[in-house]
gemmi code that builds the backbone of each chain (N, CA, C; Angstrom):
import gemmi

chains = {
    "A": [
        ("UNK", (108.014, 88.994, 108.190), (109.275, 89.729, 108.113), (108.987, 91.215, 107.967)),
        ("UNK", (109.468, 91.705, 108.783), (109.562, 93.230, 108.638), (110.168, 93.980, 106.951)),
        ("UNK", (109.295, 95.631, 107.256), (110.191, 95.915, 105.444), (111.413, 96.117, 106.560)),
        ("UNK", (112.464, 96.463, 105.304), (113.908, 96.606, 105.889), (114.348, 98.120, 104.931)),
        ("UNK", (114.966, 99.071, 105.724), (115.722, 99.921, 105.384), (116.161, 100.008, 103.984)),
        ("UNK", (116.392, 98.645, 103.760), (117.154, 98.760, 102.455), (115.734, 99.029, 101.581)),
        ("UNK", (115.047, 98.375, 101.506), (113.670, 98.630, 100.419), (113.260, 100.002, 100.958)),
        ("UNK", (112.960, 100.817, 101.746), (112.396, 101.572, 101.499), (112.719, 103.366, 102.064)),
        ("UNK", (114.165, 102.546, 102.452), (115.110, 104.278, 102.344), (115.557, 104.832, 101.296)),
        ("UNK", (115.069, 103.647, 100.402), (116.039, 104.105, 98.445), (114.890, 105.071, 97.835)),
        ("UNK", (113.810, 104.832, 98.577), (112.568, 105.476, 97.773), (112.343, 106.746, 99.008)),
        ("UNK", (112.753, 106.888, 100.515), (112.646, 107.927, 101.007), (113.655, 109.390, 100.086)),
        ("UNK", (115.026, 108.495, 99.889), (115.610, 109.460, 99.423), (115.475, 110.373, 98.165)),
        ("UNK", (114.456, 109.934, 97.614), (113.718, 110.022, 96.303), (112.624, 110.614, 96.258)),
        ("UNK", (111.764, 111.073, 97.547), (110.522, 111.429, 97.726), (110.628, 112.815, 97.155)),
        ("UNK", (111.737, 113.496, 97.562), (111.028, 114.847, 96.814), (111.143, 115.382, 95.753)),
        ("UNK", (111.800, 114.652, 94.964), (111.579, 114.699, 93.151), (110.991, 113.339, 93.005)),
        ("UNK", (110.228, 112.590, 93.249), (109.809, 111.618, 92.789), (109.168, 111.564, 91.772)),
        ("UNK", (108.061, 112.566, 91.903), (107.030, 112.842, 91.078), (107.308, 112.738, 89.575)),
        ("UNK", (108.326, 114.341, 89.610), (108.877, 115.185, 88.150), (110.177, 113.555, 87.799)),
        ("UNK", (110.824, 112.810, 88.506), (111.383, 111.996, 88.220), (110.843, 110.680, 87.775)),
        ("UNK", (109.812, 110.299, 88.404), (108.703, 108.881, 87.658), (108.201, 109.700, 86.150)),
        ("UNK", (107.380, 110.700, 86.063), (107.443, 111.343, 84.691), (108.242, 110.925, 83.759)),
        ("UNK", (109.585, 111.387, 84.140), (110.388, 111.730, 83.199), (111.133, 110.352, 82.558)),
        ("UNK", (111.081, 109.611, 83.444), (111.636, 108.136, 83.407), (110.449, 107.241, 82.592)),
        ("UNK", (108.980, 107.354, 82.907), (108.301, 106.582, 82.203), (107.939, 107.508, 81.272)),
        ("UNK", (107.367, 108.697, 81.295), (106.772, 108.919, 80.008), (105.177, 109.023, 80.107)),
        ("UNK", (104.522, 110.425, 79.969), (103.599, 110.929, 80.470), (102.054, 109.574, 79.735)),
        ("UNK", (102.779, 108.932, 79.062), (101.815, 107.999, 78.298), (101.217, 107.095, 78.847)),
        ("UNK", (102.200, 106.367, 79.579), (101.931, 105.314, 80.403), (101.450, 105.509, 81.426)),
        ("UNK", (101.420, 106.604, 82.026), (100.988, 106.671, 83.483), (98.814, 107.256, 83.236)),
        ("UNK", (98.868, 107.820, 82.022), (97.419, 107.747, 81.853), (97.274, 106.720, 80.942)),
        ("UNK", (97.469, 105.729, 80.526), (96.640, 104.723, 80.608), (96.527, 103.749, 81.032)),
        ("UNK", (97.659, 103.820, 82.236), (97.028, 103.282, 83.889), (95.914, 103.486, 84.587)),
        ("UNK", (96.025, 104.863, 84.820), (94.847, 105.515, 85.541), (93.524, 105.451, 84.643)),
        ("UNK", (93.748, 105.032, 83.599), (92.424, 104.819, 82.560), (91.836, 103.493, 83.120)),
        ("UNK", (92.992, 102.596, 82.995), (92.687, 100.644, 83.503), (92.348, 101.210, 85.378)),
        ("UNK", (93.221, 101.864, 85.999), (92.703, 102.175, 87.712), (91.259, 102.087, 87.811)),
        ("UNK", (90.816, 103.534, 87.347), (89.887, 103.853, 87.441), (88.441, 102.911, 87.012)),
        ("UNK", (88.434, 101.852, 86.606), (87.542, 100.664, 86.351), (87.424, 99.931, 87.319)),
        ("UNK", (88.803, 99.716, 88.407), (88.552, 98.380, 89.208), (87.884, 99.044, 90.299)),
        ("UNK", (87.364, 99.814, 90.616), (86.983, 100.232, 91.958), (85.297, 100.368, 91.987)),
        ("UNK", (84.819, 100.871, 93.250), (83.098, 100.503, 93.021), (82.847, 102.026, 94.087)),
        ("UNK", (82.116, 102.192, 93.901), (81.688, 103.385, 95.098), (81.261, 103.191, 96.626)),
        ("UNK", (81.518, 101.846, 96.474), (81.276, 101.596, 98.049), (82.646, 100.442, 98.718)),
        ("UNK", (83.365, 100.689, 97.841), (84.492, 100.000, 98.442), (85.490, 100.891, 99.582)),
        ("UNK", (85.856, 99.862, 100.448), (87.090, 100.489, 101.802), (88.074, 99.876, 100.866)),
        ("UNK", (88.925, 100.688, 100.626), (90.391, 100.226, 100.048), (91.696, 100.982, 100.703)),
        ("UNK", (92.496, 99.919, 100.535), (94.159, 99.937, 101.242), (94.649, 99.838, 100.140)),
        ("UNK", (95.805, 101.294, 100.193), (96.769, 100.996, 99.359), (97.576, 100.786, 100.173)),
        ("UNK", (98.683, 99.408, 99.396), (100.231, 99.530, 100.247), (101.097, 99.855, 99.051)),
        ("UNK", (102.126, 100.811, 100.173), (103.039, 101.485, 98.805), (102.476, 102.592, 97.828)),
        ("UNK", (101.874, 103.492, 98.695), (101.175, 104.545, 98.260), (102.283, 105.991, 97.468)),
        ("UNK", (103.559, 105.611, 98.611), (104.776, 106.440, 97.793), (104.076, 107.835, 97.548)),
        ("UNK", (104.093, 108.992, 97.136), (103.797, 110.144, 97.054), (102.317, 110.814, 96.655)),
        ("UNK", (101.542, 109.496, 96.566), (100.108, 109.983, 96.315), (99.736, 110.011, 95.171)),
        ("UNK", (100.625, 110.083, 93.992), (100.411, 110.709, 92.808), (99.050, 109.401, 91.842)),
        ("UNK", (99.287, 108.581, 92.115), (97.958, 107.819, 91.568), (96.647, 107.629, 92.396)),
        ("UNK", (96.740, 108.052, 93.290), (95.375, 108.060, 94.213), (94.293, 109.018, 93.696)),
        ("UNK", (95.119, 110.370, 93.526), (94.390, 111.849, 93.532), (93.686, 112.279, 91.518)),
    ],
    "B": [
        ("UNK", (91.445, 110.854, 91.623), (90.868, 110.045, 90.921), (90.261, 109.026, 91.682)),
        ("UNK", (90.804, 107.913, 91.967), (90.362, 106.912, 93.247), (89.606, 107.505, 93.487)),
        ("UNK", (90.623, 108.245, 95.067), (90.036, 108.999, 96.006), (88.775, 109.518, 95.900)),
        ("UNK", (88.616, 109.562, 94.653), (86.770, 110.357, 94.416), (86.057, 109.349, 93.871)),
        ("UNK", (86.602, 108.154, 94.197), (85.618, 107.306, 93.538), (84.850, 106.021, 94.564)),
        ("UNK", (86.349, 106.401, 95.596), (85.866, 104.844, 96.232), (85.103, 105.405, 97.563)),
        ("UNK", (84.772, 104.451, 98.447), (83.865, 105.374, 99.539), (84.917, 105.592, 100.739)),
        ("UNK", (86.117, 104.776, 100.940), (87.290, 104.885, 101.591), (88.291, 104.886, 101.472)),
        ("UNK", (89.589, 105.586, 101.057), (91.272, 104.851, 101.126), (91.762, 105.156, 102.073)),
        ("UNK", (92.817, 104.043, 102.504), (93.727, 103.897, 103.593), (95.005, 104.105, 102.441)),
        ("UNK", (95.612, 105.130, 102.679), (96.991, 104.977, 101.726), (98.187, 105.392, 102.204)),
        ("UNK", (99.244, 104.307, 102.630), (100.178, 103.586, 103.357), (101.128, 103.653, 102.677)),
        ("UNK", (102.797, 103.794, 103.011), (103.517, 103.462, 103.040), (105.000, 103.639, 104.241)),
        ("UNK", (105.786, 102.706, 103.735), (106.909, 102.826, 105.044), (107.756, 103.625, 104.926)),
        ("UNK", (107.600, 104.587, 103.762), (108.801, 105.490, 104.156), (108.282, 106.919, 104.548)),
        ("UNK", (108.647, 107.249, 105.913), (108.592, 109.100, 105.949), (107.546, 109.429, 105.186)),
        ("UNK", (109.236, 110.125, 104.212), (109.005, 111.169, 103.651), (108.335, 111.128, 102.574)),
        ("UNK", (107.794, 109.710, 102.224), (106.919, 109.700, 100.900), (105.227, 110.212, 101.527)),
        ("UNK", (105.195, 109.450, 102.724), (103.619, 109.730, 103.419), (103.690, 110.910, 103.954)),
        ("UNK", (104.774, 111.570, 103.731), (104.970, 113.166, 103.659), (104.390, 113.951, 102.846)),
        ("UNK", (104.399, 113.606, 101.409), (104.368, 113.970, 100.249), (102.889, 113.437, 100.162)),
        ("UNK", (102.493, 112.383, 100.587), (101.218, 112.212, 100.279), (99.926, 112.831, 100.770)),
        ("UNK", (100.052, 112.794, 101.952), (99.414, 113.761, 102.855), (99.333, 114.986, 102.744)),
        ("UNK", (100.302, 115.640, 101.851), (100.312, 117.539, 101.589), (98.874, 116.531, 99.915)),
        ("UNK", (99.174, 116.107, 99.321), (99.046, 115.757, 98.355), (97.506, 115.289, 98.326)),
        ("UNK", (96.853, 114.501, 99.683), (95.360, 114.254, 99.652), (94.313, 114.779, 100.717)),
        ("UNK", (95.375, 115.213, 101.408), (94.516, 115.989, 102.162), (92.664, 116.834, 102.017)),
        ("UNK", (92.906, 117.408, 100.761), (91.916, 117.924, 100.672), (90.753, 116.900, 100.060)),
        ("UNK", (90.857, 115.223, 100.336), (89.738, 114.568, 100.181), (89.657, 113.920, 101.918)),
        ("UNK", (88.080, 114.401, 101.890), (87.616, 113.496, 103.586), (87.752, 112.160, 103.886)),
        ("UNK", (87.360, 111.759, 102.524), (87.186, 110.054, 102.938), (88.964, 109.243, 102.335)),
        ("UNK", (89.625, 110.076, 102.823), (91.506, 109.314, 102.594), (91.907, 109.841, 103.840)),
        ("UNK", (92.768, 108.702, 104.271), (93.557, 108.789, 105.534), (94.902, 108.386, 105.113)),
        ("UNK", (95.864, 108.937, 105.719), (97.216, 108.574, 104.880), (98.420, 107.965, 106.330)),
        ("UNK", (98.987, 107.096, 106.058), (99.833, 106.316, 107.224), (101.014, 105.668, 106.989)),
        ("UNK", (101.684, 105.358, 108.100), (102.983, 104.419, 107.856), (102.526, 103.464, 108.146)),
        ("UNK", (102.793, 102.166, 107.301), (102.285, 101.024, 107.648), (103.538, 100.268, 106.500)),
        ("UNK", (103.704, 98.896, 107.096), (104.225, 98.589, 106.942), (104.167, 97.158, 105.835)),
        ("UNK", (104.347, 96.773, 104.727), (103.294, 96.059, 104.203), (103.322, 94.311, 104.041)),
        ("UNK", (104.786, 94.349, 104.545), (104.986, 93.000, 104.903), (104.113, 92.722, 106.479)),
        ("UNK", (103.702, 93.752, 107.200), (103.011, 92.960, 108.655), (102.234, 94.741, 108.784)),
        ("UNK", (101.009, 94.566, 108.473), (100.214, 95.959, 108.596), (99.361, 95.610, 110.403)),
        ("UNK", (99.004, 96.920, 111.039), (98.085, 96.879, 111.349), (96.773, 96.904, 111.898)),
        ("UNK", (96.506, 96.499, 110.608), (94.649, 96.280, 110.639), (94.496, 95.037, 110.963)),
        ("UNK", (92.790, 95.065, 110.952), (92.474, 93.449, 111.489), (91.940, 92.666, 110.342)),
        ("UNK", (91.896, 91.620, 110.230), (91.418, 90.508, 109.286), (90.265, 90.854, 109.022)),
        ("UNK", (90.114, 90.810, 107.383), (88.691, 90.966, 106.801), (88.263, 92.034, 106.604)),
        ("UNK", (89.039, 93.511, 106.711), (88.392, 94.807, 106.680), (88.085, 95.326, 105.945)),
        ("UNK", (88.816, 95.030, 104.009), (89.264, 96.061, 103.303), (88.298, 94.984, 101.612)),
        ("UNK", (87.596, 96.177, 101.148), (87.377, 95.232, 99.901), (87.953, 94.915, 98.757)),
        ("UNK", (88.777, 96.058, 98.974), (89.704, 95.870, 97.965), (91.007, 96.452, 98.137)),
        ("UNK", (92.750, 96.529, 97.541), (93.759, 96.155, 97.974), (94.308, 96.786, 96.744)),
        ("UNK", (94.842, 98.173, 97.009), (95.540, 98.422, 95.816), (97.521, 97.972, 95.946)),
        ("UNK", (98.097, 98.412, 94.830), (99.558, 98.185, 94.843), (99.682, 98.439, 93.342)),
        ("UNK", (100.314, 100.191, 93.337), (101.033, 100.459, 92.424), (102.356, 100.629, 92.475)),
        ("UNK", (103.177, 99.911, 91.454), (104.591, 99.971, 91.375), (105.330, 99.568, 92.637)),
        ("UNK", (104.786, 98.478, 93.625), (105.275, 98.153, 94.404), (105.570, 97.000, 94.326)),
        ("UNK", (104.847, 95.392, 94.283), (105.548, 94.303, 94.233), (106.820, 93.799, 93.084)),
        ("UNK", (107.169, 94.881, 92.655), (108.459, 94.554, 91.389), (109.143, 94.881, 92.126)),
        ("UNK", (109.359, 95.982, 93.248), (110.963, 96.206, 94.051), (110.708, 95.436, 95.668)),
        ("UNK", (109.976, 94.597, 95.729), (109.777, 93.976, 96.924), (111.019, 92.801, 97.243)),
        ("UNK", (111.474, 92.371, 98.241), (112.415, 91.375, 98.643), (111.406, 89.753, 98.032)),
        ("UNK", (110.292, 89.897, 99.357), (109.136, 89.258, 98.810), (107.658, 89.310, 98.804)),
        ("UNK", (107.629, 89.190, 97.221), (106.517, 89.879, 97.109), (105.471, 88.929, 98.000)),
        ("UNK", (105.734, 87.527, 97.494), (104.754, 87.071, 98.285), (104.001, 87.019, 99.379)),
        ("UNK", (105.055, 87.500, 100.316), (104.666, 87.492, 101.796), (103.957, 88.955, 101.891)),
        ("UNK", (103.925, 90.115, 100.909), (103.090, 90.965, 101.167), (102.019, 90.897, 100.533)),
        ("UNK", (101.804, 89.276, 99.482), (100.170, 89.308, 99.155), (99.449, 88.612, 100.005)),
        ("UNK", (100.515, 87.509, 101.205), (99.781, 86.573, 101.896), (99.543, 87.910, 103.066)),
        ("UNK", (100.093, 88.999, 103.397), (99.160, 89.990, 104.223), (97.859, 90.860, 103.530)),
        ("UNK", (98.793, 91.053, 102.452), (96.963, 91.139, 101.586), (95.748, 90.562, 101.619)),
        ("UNK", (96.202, 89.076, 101.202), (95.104, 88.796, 101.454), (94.577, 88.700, 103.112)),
        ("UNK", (95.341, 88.492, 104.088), (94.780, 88.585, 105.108), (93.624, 89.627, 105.971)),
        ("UNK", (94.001, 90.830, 105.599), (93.401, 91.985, 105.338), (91.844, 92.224, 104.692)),
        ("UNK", (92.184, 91.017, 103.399), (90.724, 91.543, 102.793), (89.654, 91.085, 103.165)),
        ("UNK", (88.700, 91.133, 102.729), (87.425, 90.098, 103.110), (87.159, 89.381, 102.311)),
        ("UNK", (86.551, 88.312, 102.318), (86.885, 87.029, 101.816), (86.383, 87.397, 100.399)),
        ("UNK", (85.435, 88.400, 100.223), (85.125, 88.597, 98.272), (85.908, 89.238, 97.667)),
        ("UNK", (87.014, 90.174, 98.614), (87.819, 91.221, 98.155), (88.710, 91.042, 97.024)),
        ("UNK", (89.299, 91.785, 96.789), (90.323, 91.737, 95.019), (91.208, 92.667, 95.697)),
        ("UNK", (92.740, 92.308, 94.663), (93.394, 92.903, 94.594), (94.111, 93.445, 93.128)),
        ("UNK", (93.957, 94.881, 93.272), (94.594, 95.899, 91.851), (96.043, 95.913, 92.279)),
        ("UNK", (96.365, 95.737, 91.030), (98.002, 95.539, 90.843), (98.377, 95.731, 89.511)),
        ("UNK", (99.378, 97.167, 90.106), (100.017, 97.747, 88.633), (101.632, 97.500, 88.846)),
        ("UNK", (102.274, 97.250, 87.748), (104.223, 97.431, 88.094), (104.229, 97.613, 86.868)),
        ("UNK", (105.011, 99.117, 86.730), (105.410, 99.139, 85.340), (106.697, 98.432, 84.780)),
        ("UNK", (107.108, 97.801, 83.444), (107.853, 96.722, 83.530), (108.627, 97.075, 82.070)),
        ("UNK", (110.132, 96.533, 81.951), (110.812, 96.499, 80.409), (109.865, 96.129, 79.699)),
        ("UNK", (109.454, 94.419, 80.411), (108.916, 93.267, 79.504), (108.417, 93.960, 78.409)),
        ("UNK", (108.533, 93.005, 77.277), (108.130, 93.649, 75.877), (107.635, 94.960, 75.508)),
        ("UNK", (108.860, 95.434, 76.060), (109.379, 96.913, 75.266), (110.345, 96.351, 74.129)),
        ("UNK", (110.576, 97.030, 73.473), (111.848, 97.136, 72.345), (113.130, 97.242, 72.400)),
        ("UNK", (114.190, 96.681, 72.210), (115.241, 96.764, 73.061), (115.666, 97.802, 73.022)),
        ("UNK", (115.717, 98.757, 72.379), (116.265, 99.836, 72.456), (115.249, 101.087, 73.478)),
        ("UNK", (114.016, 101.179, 73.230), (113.146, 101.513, 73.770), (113.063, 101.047, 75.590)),
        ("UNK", (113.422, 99.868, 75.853), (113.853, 99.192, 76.840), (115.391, 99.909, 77.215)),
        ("UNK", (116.527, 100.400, 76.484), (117.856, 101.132, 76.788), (117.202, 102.370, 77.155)),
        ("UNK", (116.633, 103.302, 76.437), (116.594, 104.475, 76.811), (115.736, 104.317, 77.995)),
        ("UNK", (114.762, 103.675, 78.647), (114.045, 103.774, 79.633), (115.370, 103.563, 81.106)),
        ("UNK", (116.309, 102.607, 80.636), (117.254, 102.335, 81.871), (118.150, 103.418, 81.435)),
        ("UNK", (118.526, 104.241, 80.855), (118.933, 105.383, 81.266), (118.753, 106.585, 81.707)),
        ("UNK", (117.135, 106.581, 81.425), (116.638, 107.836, 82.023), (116.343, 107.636, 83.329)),
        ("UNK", (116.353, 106.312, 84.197), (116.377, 105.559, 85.167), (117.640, 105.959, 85.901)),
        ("UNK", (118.499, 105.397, 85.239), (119.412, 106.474, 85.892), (120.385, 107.468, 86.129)),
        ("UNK", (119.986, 108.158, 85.204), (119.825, 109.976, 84.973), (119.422, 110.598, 86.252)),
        ("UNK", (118.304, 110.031, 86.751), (117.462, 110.701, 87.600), (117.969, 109.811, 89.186)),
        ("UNK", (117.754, 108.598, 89.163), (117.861, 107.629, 90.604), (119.377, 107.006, 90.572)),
        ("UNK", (120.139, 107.146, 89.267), (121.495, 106.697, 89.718), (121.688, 105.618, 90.098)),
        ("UNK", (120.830, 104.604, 90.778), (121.006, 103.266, 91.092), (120.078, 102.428, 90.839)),
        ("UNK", (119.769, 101.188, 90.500), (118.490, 100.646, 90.306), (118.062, 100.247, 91.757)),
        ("UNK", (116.610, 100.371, 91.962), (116.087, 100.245, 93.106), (116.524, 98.657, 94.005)),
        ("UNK", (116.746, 98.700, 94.963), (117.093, 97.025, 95.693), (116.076, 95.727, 95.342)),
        ("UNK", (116.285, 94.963, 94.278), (115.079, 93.560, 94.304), (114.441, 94.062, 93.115)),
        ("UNK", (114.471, 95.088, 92.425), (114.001, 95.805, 91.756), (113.837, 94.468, 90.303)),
        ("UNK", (112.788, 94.235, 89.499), (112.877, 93.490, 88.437), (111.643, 93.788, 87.666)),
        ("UNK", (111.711, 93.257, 86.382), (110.872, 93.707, 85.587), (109.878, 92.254, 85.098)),
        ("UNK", (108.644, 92.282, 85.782), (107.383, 91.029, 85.875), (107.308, 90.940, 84.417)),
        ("UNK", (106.829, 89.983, 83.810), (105.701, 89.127, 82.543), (104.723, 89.459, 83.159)),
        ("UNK", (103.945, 89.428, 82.223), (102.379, 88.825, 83.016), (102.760, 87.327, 83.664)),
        ("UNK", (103.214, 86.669, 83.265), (102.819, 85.544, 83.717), (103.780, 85.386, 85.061)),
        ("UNK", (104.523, 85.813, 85.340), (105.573, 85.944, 86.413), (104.562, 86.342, 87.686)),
        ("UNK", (103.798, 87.758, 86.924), (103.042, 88.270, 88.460), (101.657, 87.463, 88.295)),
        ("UNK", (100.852, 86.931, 87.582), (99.794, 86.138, 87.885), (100.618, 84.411, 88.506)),
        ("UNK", (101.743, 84.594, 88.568), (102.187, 83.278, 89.031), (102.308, 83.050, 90.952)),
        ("UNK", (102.804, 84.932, 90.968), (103.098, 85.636, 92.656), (101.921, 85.490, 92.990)),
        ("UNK", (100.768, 86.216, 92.491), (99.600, 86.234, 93.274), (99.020, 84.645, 93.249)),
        ("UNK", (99.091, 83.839, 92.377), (98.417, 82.487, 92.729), (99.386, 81.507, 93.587)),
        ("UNK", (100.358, 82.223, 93.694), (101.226, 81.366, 95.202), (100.472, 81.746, 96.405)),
        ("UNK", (99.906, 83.491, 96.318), (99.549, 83.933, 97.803), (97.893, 83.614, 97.605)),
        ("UNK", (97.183, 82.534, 96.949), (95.620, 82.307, 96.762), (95.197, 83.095, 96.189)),
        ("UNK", (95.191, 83.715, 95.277), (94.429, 84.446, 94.647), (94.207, 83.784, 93.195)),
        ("UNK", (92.997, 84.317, 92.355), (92.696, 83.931, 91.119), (92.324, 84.829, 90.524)),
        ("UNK", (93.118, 84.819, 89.037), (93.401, 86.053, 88.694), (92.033, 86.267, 87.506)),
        ("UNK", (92.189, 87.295, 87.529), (90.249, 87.897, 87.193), (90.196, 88.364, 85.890)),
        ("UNK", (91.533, 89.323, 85.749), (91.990, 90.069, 84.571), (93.507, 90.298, 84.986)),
        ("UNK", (93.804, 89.829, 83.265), (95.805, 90.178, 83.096), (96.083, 90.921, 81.878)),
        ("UNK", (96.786, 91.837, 82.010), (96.994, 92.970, 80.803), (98.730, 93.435, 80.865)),
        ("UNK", (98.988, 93.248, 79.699), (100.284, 94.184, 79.329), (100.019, 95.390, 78.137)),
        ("UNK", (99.963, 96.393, 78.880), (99.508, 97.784, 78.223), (100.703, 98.613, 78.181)),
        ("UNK", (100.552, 99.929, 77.368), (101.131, 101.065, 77.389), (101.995, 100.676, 75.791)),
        ("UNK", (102.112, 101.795, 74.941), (102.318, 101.797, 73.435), (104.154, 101.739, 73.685)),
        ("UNK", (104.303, 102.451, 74.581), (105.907, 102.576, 74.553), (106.999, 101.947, 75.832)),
        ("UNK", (106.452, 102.816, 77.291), (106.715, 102.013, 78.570), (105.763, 100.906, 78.580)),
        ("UNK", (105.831, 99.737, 79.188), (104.552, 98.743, 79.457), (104.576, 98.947, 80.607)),
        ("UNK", (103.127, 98.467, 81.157), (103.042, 98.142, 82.780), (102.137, 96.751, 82.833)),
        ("UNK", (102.356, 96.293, 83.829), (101.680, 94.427, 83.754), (100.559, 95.059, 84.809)),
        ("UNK", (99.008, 94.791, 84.601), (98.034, 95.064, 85.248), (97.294, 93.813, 85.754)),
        ("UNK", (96.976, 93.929, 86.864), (96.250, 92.278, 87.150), (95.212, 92.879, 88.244)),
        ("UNK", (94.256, 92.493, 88.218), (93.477, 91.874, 89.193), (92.526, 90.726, 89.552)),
        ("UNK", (92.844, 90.400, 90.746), (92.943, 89.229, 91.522), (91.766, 89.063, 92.487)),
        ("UNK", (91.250, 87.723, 92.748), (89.956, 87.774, 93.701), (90.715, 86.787, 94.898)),
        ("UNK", (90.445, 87.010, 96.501), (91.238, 86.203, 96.612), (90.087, 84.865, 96.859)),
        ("UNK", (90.962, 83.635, 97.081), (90.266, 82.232, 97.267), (89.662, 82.228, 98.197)),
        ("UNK", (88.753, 81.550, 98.543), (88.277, 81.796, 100.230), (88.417, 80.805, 100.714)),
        ("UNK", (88.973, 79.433, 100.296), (89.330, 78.146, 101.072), (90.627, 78.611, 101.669)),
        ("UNK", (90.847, 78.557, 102.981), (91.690, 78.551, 103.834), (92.979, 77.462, 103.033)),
        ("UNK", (94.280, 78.179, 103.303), (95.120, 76.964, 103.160), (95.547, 75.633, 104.773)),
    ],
}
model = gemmi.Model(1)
for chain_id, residues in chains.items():
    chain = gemmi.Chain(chain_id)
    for i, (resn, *xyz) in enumerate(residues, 1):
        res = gemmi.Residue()
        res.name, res.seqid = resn, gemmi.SeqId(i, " ")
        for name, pos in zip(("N", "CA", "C"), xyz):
            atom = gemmi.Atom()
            atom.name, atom.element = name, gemmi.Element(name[0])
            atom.pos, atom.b_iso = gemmi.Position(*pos), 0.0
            res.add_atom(atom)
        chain.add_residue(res)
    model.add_chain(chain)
structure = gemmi.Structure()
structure.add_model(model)
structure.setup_entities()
């Protein structure tokens, strides 16, 4: 099944405050000690796919 | 972060203007390529990828499942998949109120399909789509997020 409009025009319309808006909604706490648990699962020689990459902000 | 860690990312999504934002956003690493892809039917070819991220995505999915059974299709047969959704689940109820209002303060609507996983809800999704789950965590002191990763099976269904 294809994505559909509905899933992922709600988050186009959202792209350009997303950022300062995921912040503000979760709370600068949670999002580093995600990237604390992220940063463990990966290896230096891995090819990885993100799906649902949304604005980049946990990749970088 | 990743990006400087792993030796490749492919980082995808279906809307625009988000792989808009991402691309001003990673550009300045060589080994990231940034795309529309679609994640219920991507594509790549079978077996490419060793590993399979997904942040904050299978909680607003229609179904999630059918984008881990392309996951796993994707990976190679030792591959794993990282999986973050930040979630109410055991927040505080009130702590749980103010999070859905600052929700929508900002987005005004709750996202479409949008729900908030257990652990055991999302180690239940990924062992529908073959996977076995490696590590399960509910973290964060105030927001939670449900963390899992997953190896997938390599017996064919």
């Amino acid at each position: 099944m294809p994505g559909s409009e509905k899933e992922y025009g709600y988050w186009g319309e959202r792209a350009s405050t997303h950022d300062n808006d995921y912040l503000y909604i979760t709370g600068p706490t949670i999002n580093q000690e995600i990237n604390g648990w992220l940063i463990l699962q990966f290896e230096v020689t891995d090819m990885v796919l993100e799906l649902g990459c949304g604005s980049g902000a946990f990749q970088k | 972060m990743i990006a400087d860690k792993v030796k490749h990312l492919t980082a995808t999504d279906l809307a625009p203007e988000m792989v808009g934002k991402a691309e001003g956003k990673l550009s300045q690493f060589g080994n990231v390529e940034v795309q529309i892809e679609d994640c219920y039917d991507t594509s790549f070819e079978d077996n490419t990828f060793d590993a399979l991220l997904m942040v904050n995505l299978l909680h607003i999915m229609k179904e999630p499942v059918t984008v881990l059974e392309e996951s796993r299709r994707v990976l190679k047969d030792d591959g794993r998949v990282v999986i973050v959704d930040v979630t109410g689940y055991g927040m505080p109820f009130f702590s749980k109120m103010a999070l859905g209002v600052r929700y929508m303060k900002k987005w005004h609507s709750p996202a479409p399909y949008s729900r908030n996983f257990s652990p055991d809800e999302l180690a239940g999704i990924i062992k529908e789509a073959d996977f076995a789950v490696e590590e399960l965590k509910l973290i964060g002191k105030d927001t939670k997020a449900v963390c899992l990763r997953g190896q997938k099976v390599k017996n064919e269904r």
